[in-house]
N, C-alpha and C positions, 0 to 999 in steps of 0.2 A: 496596476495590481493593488496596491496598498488603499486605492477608493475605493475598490471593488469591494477589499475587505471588510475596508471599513463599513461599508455600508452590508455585508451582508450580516455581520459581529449586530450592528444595530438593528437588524431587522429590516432594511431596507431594500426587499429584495429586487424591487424593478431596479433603484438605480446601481445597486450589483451583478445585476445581471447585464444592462447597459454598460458597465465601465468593462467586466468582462467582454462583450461581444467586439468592444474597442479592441483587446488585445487579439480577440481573435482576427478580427479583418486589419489589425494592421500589422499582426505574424499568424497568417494562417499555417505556417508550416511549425511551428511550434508547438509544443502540447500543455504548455502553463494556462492558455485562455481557457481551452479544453478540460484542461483537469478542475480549473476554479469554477468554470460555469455547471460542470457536473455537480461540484459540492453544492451547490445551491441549489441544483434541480432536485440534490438528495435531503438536502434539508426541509426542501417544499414537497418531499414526500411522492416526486416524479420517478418511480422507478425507470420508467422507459427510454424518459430524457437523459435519466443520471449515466442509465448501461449503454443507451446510443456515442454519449460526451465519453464516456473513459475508452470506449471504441475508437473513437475518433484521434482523443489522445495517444493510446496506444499505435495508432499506425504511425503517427508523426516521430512516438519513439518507441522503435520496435525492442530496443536494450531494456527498458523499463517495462517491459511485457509481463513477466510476474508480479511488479506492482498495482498493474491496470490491472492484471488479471482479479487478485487478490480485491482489489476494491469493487472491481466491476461483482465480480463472483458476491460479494457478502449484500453488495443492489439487489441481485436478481434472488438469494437468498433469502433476506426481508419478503421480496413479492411473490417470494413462494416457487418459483420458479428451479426445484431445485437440480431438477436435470442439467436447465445451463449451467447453474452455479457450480453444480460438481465437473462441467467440462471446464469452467475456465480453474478452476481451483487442480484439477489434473494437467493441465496443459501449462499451469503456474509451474506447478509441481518438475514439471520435466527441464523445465529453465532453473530452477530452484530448489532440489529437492530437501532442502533442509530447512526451508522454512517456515516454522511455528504456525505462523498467523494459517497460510494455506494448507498443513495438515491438520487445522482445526476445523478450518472450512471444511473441506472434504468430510471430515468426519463430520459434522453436524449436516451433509447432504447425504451422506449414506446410514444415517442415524433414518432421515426422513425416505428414502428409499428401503430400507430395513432389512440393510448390510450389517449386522451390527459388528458383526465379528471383525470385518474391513475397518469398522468405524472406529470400533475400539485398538487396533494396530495402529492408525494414521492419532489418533489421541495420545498413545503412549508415543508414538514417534515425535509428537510438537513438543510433548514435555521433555522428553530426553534433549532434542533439538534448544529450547527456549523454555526458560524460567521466566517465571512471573508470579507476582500476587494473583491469590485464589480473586475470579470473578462471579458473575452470574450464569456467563458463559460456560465457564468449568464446571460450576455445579448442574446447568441444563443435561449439561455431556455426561456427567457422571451418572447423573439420575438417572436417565434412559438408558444409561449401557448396563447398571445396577439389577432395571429393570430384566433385564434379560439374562440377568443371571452372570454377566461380565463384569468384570474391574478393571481400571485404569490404575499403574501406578498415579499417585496421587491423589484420587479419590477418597473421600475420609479423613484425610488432611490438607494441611495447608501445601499448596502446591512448593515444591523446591525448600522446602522445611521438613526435620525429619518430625513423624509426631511424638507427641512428649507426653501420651498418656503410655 
């Protein structure tokens, strides 16, 4: 694993993806070859390899299913994709309903399906659930839900800060 890295950290992605496939054929029943070889495939801007590799990961560990899902989901999300994205980010949801990262998902695929009113519920639900510094991300979310005439607590200010105007 630590070559893999290393070489994927340098740029080197054949032989990171070779020292991953190592891990893979000599624990295929494990989901670390699986999850490292997807980061790479997401790095090389493979959506299909990335969400095929967290697939696969996922079955080896069905306990980490909101995890896969969550990562898998924000793959197919990038590639536009955003029907799967909002299944796996609701299917996260049902193993995890409290967490942040997948009620932002969600909301930024039903933002793009033009739920907004859903989207803007599942936004207010991350923020209540999970603080964090204001992103790109939060402000994409606000913009559009702004657009339509919605607000998110937090929007307007810095997210988990009260504002100080």
């Amino acid at each position: 694993q630590g070559q893999g890295l290393r070489a994927m950290l340098a740029g080197d992605f054949p032989s990171s993806k070779a020292a991953f496939q190592r891990m893979i054929d000599d624990y295929p029943e494990h989901d670390e070859g699986y999850l490292q070889m997807a980061t790479v495939a997401e790095s090389q801007g493979d959506a299909a390899e990335a969400a095929r590799l967290y697939s696969e990961a996922m079955a080896r560990r069905p306990d980490l299913a909101a995890y896969y899902r969550k990562r898998r989901g924000s793959v197919l999300f990038d590639a536009r994709r955003w029907d799967l994205a909002l299944q796996d980010a609701e299917a996260g949801l049902a193993a995890s309903p409290r967490d942040p990262d997948l009620l932002r998902l969600r909301a930024k695929c039903l933002i793009n399906s033009g739920d907004f009113a859903r989207a803007a519920a599942s936004y207010n639900d991350a923020l209540t659930y999970g603080r964090r510094a204001r992103t790109g991300e939060d402000d994409w979310l606000c913009g559009k839900l702004a657009s339509q005439g919605l607000g998110a607590k937090g929007c307007g200010q810095t997210i988990g800060m009260e504002a100080t105007q």
